[in-house]
mmCIF file of the C-alpha atoms, coordinates in Angstrom:
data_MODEL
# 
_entry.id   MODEL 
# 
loop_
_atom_site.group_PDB 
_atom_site.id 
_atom_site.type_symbol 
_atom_site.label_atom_id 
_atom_site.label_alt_id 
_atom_site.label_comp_id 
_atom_site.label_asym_id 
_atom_site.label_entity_id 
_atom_site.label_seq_id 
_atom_site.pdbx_PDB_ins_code 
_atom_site.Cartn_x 
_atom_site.Cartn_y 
_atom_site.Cartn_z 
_atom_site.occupancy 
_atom_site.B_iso_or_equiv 
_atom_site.pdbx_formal_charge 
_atom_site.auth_seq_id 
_atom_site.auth_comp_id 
_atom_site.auth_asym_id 
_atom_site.auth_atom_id 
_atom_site.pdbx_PDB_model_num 
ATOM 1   C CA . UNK A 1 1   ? 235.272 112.283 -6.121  1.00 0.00 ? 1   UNK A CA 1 
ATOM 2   C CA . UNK A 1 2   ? 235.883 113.076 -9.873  1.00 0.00 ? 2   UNK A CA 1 
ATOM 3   C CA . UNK A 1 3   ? 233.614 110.185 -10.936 1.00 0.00 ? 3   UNK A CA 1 
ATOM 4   C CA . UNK A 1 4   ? 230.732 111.962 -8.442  1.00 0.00 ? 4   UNK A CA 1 
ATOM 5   C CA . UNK A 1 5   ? 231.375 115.055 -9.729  1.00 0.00 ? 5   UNK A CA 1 
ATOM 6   C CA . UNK A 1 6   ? 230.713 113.244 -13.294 1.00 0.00 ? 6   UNK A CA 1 
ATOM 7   C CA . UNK A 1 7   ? 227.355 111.679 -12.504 1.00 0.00 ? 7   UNK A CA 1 
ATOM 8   C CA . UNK A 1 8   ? 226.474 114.477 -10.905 1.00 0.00 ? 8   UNK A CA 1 
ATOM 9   C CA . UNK A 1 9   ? 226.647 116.788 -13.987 1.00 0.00 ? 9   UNK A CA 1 
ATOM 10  C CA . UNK A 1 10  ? 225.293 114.307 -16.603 1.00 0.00 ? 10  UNK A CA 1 
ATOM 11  C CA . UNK A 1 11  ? 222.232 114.105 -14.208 1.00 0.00 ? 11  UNK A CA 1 
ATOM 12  C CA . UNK A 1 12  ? 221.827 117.498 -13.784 1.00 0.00 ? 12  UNK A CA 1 
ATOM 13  C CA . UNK A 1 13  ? 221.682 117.780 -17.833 1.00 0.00 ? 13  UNK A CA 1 
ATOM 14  C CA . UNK A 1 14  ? 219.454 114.920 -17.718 1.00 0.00 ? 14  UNK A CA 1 
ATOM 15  C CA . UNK A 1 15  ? 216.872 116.597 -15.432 1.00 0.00 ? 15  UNK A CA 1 
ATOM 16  C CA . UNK A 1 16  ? 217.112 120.012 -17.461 1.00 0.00 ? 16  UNK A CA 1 
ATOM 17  C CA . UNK A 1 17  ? 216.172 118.382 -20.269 1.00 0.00 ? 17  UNK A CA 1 
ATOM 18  C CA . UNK A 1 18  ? 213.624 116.569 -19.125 1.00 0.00 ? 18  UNK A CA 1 
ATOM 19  C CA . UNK A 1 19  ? 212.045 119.664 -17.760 1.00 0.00 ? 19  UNK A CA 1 
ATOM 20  C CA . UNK A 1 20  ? 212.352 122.055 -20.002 1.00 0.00 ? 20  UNK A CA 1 
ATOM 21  C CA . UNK A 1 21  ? 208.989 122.436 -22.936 1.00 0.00 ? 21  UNK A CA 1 
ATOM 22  C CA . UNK A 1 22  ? 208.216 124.527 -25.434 1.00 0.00 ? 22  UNK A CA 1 
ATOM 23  C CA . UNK A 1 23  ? 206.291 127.061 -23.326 1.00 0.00 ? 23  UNK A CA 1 
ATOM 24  C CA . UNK A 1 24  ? 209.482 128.042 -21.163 1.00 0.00 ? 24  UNK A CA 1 
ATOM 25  C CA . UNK A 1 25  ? 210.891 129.374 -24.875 1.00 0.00 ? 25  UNK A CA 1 
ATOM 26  C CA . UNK A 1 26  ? 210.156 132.684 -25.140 1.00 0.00 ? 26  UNK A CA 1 
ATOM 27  C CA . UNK A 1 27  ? 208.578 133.667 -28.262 1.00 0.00 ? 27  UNK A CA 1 
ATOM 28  C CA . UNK A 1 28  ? 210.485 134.083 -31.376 1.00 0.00 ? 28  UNK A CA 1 
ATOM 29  C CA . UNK A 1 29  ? 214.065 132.701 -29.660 1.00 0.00 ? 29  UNK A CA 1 
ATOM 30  C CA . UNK A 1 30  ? 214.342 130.444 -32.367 1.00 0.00 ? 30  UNK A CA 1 
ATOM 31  C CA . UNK A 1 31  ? 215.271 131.491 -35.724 1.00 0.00 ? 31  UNK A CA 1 
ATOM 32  C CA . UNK A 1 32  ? 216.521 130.014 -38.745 1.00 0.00 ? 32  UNK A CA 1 
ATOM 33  C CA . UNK A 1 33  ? 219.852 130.477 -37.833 1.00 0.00 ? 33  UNK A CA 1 
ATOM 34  C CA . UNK A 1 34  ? 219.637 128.604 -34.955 1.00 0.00 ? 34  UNK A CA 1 
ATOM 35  C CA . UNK A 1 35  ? 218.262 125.501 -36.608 1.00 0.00 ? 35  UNK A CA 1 
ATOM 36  C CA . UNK A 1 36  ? 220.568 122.933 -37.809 1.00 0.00 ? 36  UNK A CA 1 
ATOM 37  C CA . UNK A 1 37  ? 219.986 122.894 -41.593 1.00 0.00 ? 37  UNK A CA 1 
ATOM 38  C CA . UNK A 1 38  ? 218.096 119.320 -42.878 1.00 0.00 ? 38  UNK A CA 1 
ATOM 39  C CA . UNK A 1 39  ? 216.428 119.190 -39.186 1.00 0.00 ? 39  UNK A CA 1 
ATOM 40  C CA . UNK A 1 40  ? 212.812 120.561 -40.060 1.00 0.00 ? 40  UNK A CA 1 
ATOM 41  C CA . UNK A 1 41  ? 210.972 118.135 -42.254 1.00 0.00 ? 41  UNK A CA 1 
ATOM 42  C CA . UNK A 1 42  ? 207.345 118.748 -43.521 1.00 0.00 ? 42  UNK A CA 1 
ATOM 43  C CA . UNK A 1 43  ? 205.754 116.770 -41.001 1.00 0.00 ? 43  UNK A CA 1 
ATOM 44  C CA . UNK A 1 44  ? 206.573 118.718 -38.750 1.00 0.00 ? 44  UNK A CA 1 
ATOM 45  C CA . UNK A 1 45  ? 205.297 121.690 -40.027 1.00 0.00 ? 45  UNK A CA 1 
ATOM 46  C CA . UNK A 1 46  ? 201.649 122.564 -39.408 1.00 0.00 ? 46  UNK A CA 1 
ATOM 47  C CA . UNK A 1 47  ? 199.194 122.347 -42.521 1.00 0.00 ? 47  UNK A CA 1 
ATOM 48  C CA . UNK A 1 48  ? 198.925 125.898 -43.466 1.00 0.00 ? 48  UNK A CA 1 
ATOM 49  C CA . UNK A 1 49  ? 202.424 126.036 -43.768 1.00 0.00 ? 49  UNK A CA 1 
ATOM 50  C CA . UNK A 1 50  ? 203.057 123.007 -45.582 1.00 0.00 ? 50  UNK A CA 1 
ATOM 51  C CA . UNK A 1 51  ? 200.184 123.562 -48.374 1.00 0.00 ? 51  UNK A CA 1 
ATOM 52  C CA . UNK A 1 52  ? 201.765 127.025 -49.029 1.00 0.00 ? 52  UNK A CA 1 
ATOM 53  C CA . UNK A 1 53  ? 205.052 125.285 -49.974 1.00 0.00 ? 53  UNK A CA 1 
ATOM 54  C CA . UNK A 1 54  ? 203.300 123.228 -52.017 1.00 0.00 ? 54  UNK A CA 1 
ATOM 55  C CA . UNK A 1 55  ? 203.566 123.098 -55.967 1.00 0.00 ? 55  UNK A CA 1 
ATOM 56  C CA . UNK A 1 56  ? 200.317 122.863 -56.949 1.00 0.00 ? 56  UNK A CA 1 
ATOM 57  C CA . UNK A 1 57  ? 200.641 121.693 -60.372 1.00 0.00 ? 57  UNK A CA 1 
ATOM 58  C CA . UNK A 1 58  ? 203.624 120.445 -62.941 1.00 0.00 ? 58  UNK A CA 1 
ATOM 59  C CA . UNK A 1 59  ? 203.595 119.234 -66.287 1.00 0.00 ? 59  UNK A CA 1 
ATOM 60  C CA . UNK A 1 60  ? 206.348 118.032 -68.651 1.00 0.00 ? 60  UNK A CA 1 
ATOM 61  C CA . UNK A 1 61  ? 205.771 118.884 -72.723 1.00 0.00 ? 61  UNK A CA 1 
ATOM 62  C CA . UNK A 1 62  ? 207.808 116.662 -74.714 1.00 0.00 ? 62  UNK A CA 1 
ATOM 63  C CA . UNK A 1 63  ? 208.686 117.059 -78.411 1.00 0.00 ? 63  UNK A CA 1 
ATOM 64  C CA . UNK A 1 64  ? 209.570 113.666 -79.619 1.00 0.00 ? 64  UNK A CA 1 
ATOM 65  C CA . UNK A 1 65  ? 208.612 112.167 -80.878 1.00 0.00 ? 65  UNK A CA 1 
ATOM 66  C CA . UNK A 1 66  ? 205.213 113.740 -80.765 1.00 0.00 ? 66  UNK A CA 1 
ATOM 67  C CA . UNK A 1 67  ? 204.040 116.560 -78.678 1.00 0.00 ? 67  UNK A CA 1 
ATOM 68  C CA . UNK A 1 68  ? 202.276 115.749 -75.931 1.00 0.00 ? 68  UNK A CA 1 
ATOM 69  C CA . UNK A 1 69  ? 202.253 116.182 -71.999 1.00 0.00 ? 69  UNK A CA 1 
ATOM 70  C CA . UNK A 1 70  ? 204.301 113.538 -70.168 1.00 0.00 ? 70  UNK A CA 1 
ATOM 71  C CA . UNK A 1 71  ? 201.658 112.058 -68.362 1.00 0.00 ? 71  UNK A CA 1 
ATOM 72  C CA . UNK A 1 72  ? 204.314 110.441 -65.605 1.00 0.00 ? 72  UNK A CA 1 
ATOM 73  C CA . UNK A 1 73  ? 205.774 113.844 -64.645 1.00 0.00 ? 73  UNK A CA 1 
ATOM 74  C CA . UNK A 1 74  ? 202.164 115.972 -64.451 1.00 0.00 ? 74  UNK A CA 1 
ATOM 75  C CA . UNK A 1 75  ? 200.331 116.787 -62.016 1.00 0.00 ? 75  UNK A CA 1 
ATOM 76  C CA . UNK A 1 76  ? 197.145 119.662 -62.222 1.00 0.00 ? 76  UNK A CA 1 
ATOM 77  C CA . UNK A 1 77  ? 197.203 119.953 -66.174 1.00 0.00 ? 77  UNK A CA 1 
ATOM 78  C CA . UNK A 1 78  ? 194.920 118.813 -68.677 1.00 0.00 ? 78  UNK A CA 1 
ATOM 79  C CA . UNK A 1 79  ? 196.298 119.114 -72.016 1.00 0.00 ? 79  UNK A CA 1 
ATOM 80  C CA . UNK A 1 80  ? 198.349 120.825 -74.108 1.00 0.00 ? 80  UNK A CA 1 
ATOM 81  C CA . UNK A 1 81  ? 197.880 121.865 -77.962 1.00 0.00 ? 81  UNK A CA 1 
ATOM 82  C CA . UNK A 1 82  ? 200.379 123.911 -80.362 1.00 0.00 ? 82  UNK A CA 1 
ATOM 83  C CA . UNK A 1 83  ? 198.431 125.972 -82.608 1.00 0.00 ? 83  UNK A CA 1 
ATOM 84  C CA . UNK A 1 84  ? 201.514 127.306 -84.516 1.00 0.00 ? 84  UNK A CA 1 
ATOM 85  C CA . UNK A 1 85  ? 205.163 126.778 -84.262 1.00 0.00 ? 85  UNK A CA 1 
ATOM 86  C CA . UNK A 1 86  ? 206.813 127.495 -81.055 1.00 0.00 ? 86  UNK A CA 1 
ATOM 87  C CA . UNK A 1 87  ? 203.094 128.334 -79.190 1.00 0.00 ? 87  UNK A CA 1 
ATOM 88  C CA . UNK A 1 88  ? 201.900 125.663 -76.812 1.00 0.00 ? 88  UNK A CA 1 
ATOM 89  C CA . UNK A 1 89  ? 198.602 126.264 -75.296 1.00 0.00 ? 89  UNK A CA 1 
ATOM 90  C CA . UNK A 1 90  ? 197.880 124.515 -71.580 1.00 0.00 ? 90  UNK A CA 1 
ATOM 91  C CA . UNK A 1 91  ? 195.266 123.929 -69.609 1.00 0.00 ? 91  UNK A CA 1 
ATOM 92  C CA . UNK A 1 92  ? 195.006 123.637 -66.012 1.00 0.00 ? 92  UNK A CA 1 
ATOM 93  C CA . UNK A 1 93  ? 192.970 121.087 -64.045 1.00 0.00 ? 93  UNK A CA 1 
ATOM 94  C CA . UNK A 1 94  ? 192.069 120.731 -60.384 1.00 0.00 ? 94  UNK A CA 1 
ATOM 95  C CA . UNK A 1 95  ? 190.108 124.366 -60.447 1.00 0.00 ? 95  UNK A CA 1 
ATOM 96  C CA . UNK A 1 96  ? 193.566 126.306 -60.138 1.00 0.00 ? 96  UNK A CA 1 
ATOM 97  C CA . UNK A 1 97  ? 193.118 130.207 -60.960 1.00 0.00 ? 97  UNK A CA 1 
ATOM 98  C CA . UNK A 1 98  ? 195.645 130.697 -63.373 1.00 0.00 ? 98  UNK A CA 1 
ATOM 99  C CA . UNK A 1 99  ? 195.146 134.155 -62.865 1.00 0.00 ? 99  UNK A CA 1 
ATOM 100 C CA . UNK A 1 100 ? 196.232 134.129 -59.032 1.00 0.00 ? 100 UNK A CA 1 
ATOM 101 C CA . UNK A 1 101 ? 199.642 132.375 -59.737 1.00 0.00 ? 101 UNK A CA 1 
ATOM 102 C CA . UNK A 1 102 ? 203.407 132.538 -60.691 1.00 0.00 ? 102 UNK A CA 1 
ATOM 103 C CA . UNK A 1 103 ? 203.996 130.019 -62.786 1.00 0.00 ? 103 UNK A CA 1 
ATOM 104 C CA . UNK A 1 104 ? 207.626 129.150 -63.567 1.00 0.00 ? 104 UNK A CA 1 
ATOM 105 C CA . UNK A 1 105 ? 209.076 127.859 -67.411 1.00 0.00 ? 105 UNK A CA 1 
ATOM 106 C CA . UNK A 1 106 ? 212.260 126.455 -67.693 1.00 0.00 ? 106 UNK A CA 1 
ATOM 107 C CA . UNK A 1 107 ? 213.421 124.850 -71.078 1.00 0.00 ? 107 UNK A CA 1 
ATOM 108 C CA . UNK A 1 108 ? 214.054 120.623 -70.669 1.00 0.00 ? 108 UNK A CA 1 
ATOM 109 C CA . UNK A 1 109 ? 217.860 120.103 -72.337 1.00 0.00 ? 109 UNK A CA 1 
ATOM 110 C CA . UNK A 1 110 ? 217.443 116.256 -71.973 1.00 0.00 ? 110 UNK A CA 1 
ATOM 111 C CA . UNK A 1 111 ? 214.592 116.601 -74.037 1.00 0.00 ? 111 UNK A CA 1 
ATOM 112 C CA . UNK A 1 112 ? 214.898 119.542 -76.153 1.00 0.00 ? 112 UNK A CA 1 
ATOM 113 C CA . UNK A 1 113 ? 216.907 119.270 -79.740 1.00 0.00 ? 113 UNK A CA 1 
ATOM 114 C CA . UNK A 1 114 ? 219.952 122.296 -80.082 1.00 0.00 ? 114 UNK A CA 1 
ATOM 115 C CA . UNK A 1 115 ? 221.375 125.060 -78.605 1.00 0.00 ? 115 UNK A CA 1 
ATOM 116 C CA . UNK A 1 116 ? 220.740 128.450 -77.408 1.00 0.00 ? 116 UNK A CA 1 
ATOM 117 C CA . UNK A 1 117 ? 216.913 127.796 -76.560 1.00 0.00 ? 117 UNK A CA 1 
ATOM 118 C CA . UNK A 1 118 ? 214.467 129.239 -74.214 1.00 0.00 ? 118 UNK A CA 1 
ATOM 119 C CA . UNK A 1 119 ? 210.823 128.977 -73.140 1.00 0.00 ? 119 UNK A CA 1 
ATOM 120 C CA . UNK A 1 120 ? 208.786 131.842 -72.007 1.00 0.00 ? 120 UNK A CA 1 
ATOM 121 C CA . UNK A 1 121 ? 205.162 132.452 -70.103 1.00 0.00 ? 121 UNK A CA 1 
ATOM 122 C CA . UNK A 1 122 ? 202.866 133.813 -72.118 1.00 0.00 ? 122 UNK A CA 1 
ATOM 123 C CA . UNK A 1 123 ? 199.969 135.171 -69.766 1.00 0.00 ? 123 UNK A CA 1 
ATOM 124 C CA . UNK A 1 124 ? 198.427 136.862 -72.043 1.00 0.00 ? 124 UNK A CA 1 
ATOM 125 C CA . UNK A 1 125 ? 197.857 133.237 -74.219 1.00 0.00 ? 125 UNK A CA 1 
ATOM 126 C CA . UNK A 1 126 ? 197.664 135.083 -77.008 1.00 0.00 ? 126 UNK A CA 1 
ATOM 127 C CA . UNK A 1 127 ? 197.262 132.740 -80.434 1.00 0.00 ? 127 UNK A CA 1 
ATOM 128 C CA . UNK A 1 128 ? 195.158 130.516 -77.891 1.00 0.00 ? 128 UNK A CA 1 
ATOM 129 C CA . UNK A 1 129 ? 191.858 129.545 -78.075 1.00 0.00 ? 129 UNK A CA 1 
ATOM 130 C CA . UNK A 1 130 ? 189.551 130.419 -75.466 1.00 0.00 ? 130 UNK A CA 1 
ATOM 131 C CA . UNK A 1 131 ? 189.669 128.655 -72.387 1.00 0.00 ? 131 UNK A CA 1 
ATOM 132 C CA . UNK A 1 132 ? 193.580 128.157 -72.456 1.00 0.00 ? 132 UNK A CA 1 
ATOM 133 C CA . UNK A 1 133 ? 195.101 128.855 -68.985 1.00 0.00 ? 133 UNK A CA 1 
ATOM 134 C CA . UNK A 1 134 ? 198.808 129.064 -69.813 1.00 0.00 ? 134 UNK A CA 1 
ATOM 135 C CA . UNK A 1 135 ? 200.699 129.973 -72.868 1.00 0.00 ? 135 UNK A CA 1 
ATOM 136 C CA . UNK A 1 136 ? 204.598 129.219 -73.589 1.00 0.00 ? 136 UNK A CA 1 
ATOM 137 C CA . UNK A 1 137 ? 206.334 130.258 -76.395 1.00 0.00 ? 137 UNK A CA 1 
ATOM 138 C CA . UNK A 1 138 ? 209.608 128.481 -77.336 1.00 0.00 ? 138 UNK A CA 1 
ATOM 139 C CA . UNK A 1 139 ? 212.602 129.934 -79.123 1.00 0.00 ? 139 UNK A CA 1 
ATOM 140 C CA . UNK A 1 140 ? 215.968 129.485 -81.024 1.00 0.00 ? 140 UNK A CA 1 
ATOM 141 C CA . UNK A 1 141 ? 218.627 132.006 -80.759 1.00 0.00 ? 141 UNK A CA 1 
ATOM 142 C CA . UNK A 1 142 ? 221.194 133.023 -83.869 1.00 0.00 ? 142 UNK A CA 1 
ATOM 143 C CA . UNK A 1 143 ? 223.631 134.749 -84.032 1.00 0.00 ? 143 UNK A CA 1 
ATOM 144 C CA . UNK A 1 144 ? 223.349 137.776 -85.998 1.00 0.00 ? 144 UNK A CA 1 
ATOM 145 C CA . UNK A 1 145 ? 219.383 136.727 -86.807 1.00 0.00 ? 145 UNK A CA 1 
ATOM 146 C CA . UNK A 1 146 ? 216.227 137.417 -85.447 1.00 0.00 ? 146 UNK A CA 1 
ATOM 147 C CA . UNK A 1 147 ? 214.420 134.877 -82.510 1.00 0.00 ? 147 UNK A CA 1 
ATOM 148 C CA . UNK A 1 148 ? 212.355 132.702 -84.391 1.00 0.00 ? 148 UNK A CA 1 
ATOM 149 C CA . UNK A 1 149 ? 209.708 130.921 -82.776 1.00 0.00 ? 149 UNK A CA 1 
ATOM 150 C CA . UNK A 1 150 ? 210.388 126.576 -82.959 1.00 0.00 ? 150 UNK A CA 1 
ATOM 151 C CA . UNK A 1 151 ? 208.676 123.145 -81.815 1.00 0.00 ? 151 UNK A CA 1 
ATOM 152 C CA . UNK A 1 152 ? 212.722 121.708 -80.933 1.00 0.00 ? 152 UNK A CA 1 
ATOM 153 C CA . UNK A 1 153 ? 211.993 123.032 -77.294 1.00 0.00 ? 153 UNK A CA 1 
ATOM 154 C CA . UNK A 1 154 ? 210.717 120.706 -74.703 1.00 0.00 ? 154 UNK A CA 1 
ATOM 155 C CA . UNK A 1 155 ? 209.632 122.887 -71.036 1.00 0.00 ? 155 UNK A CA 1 
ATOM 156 C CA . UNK A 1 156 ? 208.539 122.191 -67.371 1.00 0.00 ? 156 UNK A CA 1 
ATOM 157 C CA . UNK A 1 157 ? 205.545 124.665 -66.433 1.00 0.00 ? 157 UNK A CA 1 
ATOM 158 C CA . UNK A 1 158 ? 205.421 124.742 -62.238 1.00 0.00 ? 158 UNK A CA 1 
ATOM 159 C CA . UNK A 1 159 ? 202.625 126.413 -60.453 1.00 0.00 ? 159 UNK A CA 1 
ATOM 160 C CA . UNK A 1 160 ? 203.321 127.480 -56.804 1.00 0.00 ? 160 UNK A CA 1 
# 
């Protein structure tokens, strides 16, 4: 009897599964909280969302032992110059409106030479010639001294 009981219940699971599709869900029942965390993977988003999440361009600027743009880690950039100490010029590729973006600077410590360091967005590109998208200005901290501009900082630049 137990063992009917048994079959009978896994069945019954079985069938409700089987039945039940995505329009019986009632709209908005699930939420992030209800989804197991690693479960959604880009494919299955749809393509709206996906190119939203997107980054749609990266470049690394190394120091040493000349400055340049790592051409294995960029993606949407052009070049790079440094008109004067500590002011990197880039320039975007791919037609992205630098303008319409949020780019994101964060100093590269495997790269980079010292300590208390920092990179910074410059949108106004300022020291730049024309036609520069992007500006980033690189600095070393002192104690008790002013921030002085330097070329020992290596960045990432991401555009969302």
């Amino acid at each position: 009897m137990a063992a009917l009981a048994l079959v009978l219940c896994l069945g019954g699971v079985s069938y409700a599964a089987a039945k039940i599709t995505t329009q019986d869900l009632a709209r908005d029942a699930v939420v992030s909280t209800k989804i197991k965390n690693g479960t959604v993977q880009p494919a299955d988003l749809g393509p709206a969302v996906a190119k939203t999440m997107q980054v749609r361009a990266y470049t690394s600027v190394v120091i040493s032992p000349t400055m340049t743009i790592d051409t294995t880690r960029t993606k949407g950039f052009a070049s790079v110059t440094r008109p004067k100490t500590g002011v990197y010029c880039l320039t975007l590729s791919d037609g992205i409106d630098a303008s319409r973006t949020a780019p994101v600077v964060t100093v590269d410590w495997d790269n980079s030479s010292g300590n208390n360091l920092s990179a910074f967005l410059s949108k106004s590109a300022h020291d730049c010639p024309a036609g520069t998208d992007l500006a980033v200005r690189t600095y070393s901290f002192k104690a008790g001294k002013a921030n002085a501009l330097t070329n020992i900082v290596a960045f990432t630049v991401l555009v969302p």
